[in-house]
GUGU-172843 format. One line per field, with one value per atom (N, C-alpha, C): x, y, z; residue number from 1; residue in one letter; atom name. Coordinates in steps of 0.001 Angstrom, whole numbers, plus 500000, padded with zeros to 6 digits. Atoms other than C-alpha are relative to their C-alpha. Layout:
// residues N
px = c(X, ...)
py = c(Y, ...)
pz = c(Z, ...)
n = c(NUM, ...)
res = c(A, ...)
atom = c(CA, ...)
This chain:
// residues 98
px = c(500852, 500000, 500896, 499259, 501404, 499472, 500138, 501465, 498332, 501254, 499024, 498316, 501369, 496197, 500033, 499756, 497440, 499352, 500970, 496160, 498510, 500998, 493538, 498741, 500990, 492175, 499630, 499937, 492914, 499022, 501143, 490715, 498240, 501151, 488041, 499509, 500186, 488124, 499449, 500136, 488192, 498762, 501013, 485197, 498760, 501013, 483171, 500075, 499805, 484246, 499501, 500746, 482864, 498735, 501651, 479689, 499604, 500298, 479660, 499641, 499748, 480551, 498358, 501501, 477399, 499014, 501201, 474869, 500006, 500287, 475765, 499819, 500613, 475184, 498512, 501754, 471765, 499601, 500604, 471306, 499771, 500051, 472140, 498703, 500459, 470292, 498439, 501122, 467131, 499688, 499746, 467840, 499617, 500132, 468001, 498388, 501311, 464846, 498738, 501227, 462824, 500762, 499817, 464507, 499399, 499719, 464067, 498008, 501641, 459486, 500199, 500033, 460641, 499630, 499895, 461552, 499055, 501368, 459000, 498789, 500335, 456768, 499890, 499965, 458105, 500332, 500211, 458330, 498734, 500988, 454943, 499047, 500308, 454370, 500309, 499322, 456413, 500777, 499366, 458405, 501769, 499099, 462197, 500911, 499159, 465054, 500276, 499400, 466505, 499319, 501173, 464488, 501238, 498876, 467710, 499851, 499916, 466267, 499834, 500392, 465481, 501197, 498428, 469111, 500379, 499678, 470079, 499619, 500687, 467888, 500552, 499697, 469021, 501451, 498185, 473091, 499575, 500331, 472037, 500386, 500596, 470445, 500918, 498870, 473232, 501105, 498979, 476016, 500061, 500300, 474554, 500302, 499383, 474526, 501275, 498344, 478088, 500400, 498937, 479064, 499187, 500629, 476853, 500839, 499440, 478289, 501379, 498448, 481835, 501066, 499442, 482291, 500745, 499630, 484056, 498458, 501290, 481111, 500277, 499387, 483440, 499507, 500019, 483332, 498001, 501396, 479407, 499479, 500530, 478826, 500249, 500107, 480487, 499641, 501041, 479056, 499370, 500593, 476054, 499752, 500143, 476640, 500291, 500141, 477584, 499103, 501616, 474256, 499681, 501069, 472443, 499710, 499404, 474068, 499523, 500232, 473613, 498374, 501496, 469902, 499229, 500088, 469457, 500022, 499607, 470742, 499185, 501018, 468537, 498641, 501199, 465414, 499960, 500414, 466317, 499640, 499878, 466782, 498565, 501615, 463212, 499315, 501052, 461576, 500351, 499388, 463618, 498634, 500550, 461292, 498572, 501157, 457983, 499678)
py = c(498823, 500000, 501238, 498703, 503358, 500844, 499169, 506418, 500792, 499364, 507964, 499088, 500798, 504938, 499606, 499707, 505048, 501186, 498616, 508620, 500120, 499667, 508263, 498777, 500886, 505165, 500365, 499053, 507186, 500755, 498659, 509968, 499222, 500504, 507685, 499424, 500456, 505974, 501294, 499005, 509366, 500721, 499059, 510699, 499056, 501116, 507392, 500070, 499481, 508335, 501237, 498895, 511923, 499755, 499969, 510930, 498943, 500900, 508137, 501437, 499091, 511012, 500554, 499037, 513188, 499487, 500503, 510645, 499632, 500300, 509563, 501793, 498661, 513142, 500005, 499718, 513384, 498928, 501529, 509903, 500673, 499695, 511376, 501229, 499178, 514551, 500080, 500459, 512911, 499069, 500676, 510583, 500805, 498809, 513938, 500664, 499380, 515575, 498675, 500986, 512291, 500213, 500138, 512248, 501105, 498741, 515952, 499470, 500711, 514441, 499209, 501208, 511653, 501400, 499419, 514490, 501392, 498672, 517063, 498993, 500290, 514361, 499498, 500497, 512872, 500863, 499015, 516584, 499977, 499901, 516705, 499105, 500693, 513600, 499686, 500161, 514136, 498922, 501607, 511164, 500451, 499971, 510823, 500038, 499790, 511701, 499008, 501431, 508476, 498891, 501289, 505116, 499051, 501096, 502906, 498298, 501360, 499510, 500346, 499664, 500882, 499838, 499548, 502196, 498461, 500834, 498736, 498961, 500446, 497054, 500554, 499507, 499015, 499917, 500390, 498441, 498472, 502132, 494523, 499883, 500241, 494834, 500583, 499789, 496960, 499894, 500604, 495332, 498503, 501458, 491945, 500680, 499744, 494069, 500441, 500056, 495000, 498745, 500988, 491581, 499452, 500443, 490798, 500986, 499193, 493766, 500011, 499500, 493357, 500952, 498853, 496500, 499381, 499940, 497012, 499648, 499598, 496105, 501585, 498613, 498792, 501171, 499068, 500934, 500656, 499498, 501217, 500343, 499552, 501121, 501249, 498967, 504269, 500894, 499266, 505496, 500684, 500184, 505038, 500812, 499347, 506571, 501175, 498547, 509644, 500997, 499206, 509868, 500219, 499972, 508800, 500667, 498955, 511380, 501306, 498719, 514196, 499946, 499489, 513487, 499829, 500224, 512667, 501627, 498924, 516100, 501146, 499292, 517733, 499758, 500799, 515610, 501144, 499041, 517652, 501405, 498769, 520924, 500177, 500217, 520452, 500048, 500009, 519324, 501016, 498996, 522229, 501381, 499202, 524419, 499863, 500464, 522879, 500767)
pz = c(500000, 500000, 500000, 499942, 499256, 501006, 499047, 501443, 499445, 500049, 499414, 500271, 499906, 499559, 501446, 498380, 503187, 500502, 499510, 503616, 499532, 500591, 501395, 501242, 499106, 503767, 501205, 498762, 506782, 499849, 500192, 505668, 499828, 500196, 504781, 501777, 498580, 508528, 500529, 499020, 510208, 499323, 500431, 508082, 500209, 499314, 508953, 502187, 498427, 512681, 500202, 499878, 512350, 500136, 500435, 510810, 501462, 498547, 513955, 501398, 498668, 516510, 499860, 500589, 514979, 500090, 500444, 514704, 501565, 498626, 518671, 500700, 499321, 519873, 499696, 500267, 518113, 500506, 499347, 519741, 501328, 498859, 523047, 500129, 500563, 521936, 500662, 500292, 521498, 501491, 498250, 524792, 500961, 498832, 526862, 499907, 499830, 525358, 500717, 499439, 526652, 501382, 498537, 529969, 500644, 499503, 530299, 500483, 500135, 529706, 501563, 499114, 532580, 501077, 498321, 535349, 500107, 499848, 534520, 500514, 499274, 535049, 501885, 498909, 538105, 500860, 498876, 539318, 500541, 499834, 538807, 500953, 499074, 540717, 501114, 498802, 543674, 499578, 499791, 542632, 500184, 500163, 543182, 499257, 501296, 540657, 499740, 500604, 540994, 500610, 499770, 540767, 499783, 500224, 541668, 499540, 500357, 541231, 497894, 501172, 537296, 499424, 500509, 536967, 500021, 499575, 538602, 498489, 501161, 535459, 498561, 501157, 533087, 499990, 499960, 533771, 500017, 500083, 533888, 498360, 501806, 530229, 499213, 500969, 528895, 500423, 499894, 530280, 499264, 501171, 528501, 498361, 501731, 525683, 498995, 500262, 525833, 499411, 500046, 525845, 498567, 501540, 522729, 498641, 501219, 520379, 500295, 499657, 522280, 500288, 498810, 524345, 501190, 498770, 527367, 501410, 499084, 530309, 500653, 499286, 532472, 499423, 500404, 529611, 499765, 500455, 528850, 501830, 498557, 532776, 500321, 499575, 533069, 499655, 500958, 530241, 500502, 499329, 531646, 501203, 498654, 535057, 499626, 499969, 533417, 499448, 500465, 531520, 501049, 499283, 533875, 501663, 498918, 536438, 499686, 500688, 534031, 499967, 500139, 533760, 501277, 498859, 537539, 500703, 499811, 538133, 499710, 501140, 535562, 500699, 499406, 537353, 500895, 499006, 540316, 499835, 500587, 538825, 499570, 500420, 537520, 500993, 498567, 540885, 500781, 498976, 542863, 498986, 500473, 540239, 500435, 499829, 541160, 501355)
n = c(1, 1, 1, 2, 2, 2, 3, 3, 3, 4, 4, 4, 5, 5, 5, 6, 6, 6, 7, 7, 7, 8, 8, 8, 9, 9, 9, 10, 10, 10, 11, 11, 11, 12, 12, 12, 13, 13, 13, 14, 14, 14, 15, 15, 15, 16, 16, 16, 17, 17, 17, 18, 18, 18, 19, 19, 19, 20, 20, 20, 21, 21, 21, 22, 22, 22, 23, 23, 23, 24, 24, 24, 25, 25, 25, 26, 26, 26, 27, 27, 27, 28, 28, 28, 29, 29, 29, 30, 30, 30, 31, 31, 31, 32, 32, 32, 33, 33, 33, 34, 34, 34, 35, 35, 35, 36, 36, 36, 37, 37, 37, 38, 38, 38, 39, 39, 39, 40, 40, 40, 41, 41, 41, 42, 42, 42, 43, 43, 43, 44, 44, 44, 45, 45, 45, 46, 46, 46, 47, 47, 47, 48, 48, 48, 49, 49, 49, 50, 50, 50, 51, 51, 51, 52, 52, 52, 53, 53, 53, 54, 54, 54, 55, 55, 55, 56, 56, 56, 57, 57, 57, 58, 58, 58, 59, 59, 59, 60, 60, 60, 61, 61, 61, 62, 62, 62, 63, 63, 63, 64, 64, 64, 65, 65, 65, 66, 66, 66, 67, 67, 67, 68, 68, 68, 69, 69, 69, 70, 70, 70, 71, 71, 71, 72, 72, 72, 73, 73, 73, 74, 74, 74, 75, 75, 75, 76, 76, 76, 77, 77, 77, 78, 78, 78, 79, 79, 79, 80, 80, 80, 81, 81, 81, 82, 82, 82, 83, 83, 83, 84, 84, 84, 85, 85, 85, 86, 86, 86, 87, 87, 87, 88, 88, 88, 89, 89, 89, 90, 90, 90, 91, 91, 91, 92, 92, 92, 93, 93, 93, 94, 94, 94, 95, 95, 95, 96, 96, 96, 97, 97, 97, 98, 98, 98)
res = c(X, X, X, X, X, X, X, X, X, X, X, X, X, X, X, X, X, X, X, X, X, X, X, X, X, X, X, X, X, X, X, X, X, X, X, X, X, X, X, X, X, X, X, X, X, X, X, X, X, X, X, X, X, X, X, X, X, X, X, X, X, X, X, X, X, X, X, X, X, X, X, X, X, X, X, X, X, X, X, X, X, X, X, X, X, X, X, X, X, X, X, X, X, X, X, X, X, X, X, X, X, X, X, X, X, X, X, X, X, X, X, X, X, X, X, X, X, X, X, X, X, X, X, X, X, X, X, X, X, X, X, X, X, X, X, X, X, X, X, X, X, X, X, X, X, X, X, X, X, X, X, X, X, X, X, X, X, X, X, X, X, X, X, X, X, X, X, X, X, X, X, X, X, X, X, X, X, X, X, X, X, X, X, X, X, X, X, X, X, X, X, X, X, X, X, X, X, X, X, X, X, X, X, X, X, X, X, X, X, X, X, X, X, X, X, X, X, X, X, X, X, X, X, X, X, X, X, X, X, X, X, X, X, X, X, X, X, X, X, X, X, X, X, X, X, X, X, X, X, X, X, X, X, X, X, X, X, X, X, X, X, X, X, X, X, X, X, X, X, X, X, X, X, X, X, X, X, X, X, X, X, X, X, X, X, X, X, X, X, X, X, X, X, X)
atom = c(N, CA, C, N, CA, C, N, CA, C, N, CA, C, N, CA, C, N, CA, C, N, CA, C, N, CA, C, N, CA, C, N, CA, C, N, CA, C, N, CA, C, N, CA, C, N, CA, C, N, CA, C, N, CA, C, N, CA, C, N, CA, C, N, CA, C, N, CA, C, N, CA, C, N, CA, C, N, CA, C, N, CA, C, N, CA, C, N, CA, C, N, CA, C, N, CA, C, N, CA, C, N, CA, C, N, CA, C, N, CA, C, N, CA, C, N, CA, C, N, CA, C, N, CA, C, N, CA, C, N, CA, C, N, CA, C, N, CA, C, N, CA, C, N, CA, C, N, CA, C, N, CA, C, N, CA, C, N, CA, C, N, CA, C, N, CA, C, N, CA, C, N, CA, C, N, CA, C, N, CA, C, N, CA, C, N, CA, C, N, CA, C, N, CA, C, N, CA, C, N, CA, C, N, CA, C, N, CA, C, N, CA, C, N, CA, C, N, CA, C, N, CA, C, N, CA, C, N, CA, C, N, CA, C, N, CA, C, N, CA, C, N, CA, C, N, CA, C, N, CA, C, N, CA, C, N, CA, C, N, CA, C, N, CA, C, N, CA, C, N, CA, C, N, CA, C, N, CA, C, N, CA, C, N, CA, C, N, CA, C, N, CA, C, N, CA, C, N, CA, C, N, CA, C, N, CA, C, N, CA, C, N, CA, C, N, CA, C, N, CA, C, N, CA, C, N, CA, C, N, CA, C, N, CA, C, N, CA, C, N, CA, C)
């Protein structure tokens, strides 16, 4: 392989890695505007920001699913905890308005 079909493959990776980066933000994006629905309701219902046995359920199911697509478990768990921190946070910020 030459340098140039070397750069030229390079460029192709890193522009399939952009379009990846972009399409997981609007994933997250779209993730946040429903969470943002969860804690307006569960302002509205007095309920608590965090429903730990849920969280607990939901790191189960996508730690299985790590090991199916061949992630890190570690890595999606902490993922994970830093969504589901950021919208925990947000929950309150909501009910502190109520």
């Amino acid at each position: 392989m030459t340098t140039h079909d070397t750069a030229e493959q390079l460029a192709s990776y890193r522009r399939t890695i952009d379009n990846l980066d972009s399409a997981l933000l609007c994933i997250l994006a779209e993730r946040f505007r429903c969470t943002e629905q969860v804690g307006r309701l569960k302002a509205e219902q007095a309920m608590p920001a965090i429903d730990n046995e849920r969280e607990r359920r939901q790191l189960d199911r996508l730690r299985n699913i790590a090991i199916d697509v061949g992630l890190s478990q570690h890595f999606v768990e902490g993922l994970m905890k830093m969504i589901v921190g950021a919208v925990v946070e947000r929950h309150r910020e909501i009910a502190a308005k109520k």
